[in-house]
N, C-alpha and C positions, 0 to 999 in steps of 0.2 A: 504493500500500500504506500509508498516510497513516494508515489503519482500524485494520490493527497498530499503531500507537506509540500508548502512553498519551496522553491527553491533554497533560499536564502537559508531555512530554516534545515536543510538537511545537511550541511556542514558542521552545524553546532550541533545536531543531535547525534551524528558522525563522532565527536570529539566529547563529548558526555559518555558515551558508550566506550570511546578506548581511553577515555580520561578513567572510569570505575574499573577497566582491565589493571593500569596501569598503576592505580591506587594501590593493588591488591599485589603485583610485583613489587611494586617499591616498598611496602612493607616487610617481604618478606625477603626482600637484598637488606632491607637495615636491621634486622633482625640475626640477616647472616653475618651481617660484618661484610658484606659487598658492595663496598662503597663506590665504585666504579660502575653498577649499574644504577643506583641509586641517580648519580649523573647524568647517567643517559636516560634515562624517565623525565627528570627533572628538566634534561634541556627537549626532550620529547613532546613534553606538555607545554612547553613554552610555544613548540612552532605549531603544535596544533591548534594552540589558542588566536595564533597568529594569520592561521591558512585556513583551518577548519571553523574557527569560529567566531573569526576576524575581526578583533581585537587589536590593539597595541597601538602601536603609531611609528612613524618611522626615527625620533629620537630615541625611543628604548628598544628597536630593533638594531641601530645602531652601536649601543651600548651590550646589544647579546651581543654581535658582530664582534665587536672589539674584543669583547671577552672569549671569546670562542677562539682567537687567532694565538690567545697567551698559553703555552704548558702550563698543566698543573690545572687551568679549568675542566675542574670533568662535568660542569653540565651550567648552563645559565638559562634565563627566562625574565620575561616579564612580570612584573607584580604588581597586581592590584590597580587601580584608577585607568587602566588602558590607555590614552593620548597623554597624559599627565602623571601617571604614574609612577610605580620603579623597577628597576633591572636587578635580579639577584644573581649571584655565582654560588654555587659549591662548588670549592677549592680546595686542594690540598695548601696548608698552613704556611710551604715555604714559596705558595707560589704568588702572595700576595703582594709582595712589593712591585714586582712584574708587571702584575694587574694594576697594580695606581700606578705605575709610571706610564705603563702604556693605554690608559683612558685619559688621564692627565694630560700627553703627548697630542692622540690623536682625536680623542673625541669634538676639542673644539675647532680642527678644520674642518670636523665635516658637520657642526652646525655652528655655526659662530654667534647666531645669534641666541646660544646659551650657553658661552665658552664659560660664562661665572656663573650658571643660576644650576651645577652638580654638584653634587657632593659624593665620596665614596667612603662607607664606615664596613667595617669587619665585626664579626661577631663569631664564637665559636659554640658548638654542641655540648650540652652539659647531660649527665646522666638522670633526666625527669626531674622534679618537683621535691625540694630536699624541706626541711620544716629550720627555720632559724626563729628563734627568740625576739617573743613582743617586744619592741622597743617606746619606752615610753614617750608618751607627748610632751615636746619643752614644755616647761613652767606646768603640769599638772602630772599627780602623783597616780 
């Protein structure tokens, strides 16, 4: 029944169905300690969001692009807000400097007109939800 769905509408529903395959691999590579297919999901979902259910825009396609060209990226994508949004990496830890230099470098010839409005922050994986001690409110007991 393919004939029913608008066109427009069968790419995303395309990319919903190998988005929930892909869910279900990528749990179960970080699960195994297979961090390298973890990557390739991660930059998998990125282009189907891109192609299949066409999203993004071309300053954070850019910003995969750039990251895609660096070792040590094993997967990038777009994140969140689509035209305006952000570009994410899973990276291996020594490949970051690499990565700011070379978005640093190249990203503002190829939009200049937001050579100052990026930023790029690292963050790394922690083992879940650990419990630390209430900290009191200044001045009340």
């Amino acid at each position: 029944h393919i004939q029913a769905v608008a066109p427009a509408s069968v790419g995303r529903l395309k990319y919903l169905y190998e988005a929930q395959a892909r869910f279900a691999d990528t749990l179960e590579a970080w699960r195994s300690g297979d961090i390298e297919k973890v990557g390739q999901n991660f930059r998998a979902d990125g282009i189907g969001l891109r192609d299949d259910y066409v999203i993004s825009g071309p300053e954070l396609e850019t910003m995969c692009e750039i990251a895609r060209s660096v070792p040590g990226v094993l997967g990038e994508r777009m994140l969140g807000g689509g035209d305006k949004g952000a570009s994410g990496a899973l990276i291996w830890a020594g490949a970051f400097d690499d990565l700011k230099s070379t978005v640093e470098s190249t990203y503002p010839l190829c939009h200049p007109a937001f050579s100052n409005e990026f930023a790029i922050h690292s963050c790394r994986t922690v083992d879940g939800i650990t419990s630390a001690p209430l900290l009191a409110h200044p001045g009340k007991q």
